[in-house]
C-alpha positions in Angstrom: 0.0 0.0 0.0 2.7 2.1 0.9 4.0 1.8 -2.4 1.0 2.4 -4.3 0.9 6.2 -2.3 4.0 7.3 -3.7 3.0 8.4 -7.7 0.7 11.0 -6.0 3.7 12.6 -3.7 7.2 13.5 -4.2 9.4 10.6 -2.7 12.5 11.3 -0.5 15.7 9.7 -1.0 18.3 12.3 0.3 18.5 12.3 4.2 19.7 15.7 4.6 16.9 17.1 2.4 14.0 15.0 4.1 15.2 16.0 8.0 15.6 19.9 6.3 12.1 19.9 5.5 11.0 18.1 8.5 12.1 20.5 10.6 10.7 23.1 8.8 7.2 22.3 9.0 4.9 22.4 12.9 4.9 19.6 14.9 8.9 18.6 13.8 9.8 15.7 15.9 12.5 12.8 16.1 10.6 10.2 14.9 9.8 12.0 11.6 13.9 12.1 11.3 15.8 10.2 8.4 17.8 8.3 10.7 14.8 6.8 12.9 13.2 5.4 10.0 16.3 3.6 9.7 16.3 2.7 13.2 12.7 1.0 12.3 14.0 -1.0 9.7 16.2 -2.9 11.4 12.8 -4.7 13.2 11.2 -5.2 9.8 10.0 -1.8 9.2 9.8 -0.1 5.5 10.5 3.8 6.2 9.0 5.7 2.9 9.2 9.7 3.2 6.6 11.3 1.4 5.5 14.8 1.0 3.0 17.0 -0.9 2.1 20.3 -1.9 -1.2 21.7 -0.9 -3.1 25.2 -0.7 -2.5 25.0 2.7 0.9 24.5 2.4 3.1 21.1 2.1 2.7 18.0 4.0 4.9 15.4 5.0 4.8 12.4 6.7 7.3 9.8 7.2 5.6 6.1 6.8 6.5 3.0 8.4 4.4 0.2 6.7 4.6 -3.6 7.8 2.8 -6.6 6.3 0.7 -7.7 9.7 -0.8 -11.5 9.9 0.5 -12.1 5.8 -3.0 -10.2 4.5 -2.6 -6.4 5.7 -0.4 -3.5 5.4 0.3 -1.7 8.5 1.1 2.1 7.9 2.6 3.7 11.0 3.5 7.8 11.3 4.5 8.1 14.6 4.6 11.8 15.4 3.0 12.8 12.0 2.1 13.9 9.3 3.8 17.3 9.6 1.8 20.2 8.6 0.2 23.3 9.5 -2.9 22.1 11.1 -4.8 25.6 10.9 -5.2 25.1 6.8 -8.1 23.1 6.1 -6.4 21.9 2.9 -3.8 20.4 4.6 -5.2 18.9 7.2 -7.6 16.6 5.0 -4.9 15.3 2.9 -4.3 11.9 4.8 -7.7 10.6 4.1 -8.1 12.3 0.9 -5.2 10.0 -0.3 -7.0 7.2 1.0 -9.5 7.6 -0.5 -8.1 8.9 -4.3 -6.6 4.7 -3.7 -10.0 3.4 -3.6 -8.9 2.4 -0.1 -12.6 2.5 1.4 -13.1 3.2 5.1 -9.9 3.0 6.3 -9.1 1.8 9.8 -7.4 4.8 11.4 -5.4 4.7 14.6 -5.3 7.9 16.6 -4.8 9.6 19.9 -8.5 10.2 20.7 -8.9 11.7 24.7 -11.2 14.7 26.6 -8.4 17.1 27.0 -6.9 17.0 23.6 -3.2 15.0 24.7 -1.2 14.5 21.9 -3.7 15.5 19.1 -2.5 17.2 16.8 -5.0 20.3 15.5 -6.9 19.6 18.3 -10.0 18.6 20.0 -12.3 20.1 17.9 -10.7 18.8 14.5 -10.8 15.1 15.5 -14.6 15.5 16.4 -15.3 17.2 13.4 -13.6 14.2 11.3 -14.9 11.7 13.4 -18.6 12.8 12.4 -18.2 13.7 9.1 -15.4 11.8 7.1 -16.1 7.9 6.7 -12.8 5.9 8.2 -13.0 3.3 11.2 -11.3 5.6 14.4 -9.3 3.3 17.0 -8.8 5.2 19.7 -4.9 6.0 21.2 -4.1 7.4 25.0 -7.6 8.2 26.1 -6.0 7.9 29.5 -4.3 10.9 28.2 -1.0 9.1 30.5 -2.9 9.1 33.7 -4.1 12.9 33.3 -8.0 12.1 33.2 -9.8 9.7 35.2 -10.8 6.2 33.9 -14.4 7.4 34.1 -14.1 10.4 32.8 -11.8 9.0 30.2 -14.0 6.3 28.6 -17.2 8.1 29.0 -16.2 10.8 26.5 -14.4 8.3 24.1 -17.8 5.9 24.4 -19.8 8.9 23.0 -18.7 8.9 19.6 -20.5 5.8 18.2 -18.2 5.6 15.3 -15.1 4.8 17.0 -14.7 0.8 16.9 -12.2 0.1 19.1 -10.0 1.3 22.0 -6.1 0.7 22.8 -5.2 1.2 26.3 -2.5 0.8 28.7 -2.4 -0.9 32.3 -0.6 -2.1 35.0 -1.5 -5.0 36.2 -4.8 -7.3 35.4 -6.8 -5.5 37.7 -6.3 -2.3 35.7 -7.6 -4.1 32.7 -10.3 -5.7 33.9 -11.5 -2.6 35.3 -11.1 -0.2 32.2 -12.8 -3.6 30.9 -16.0 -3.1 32.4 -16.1 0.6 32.1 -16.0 0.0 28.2 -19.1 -2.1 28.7 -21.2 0.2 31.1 -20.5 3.3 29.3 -21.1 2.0 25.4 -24.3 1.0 26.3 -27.6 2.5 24.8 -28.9 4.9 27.2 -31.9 3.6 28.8 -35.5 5.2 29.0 -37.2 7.1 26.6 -40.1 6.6 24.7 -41.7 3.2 24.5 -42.1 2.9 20.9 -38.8 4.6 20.1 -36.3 3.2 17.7 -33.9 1.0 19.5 -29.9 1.4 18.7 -28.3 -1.8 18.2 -25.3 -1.5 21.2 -22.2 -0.8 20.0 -19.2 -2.0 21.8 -15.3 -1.0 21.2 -13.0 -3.8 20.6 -10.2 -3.4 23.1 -6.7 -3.5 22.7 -4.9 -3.7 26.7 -1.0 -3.7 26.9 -0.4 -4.4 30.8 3.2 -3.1 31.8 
């Protein structure tokens, strides 16, 4: 897949060229650099640096793609794309790519929390995408590392029906079999209303726990 995404954008080859522009752009960070891409291949990793121009102004985004379970393509950007998240044009590009492939409802993994940790263009952007643009959201860090509340946490990620699954970190067992049953008590339909009112179907995340 990776491969098929590079006629549409200008492919990097020069190291000092690629971390020159990388810098350049918002949100410059290591793991956009030449030389972690490099790092990632050694563990089976592809690195491919792409970048485009828009109206908004150019994007780039180092991608990491690995061949998961012999029948999908993993694309990883850690730390990207790089771009100036203010211009709407720029901002779309990812999924307009997508979806110029044919690639139809991507699955999309994300930092997804209440307080906006780690989201790039922020809260209001990702909800915004979330209800309008047609991908599959798994949600990333909605623990925001410990700074909101399990409740709090999963309660605001459980109220956007179109996120599928959730990816969350714990500690021990305990910590996973709690978040666990929050998942499950707070994706549930609310109950009540009217007697002869449609009835949504509930929708539970799939979970994702690392315990460390």
């Amino acid at each position: 897949m990776a491969d098929a995404i590079q006629p549409m954008a200008k492919t990097w080859t020069d190291p000092a060229g690629w971390d020159s522009l990388a810098a350049s752009l918002p949100g410059a960070h290591l793991l956009q650099s030449w030389q972690w891409g490099e790092f990632k291949a050694r563990t089976g990793w592809r690195p491919r640096r792409l970048s485009w121009e828009t109206p908004g102004g150019p994007v780039a985004a180092q991608v990491l793609a690995r061949t998961a379970a012999r029948v999908a393509t993993v694309l990883y950007v850690p730390k990207g794309p790089l771009l100036a998240w203010d211009q709407p044009a720029a901002r779309t590009r990812a999924l307009d790519a997508l979806e110029a492939l044919g690639i139809d409802n991507p699955i999309v993994c994300c930092n997804i929390n209440k307080i906006g940790f780690r989201m790039c263009g922020g809260i209001e952007l990702y909800e915004k995408t979330i209800a309008t643009r047609r991908f599959r959201p798994i949600a990333m860090s909605v623990l925001a590392s410990g700074a909101i509340a399990p409740r709090e946490a999963i309660e605001y990620v459980c109220r956007h029906r179109q996120i599928e699954s959730i990816v969350f970190g714990a500690s021990s067992r305990a910590n996973i079999s709690h978040t666990k049953a929050l998942i499950d008590e707070l994706s549930r339909p609310p109950a009540g209303g009217a007697k002869d009112a449609p009835r949504e179907k509930p929708r539970r995340p799939a979970l994702a726990a690392a315990a460390g």
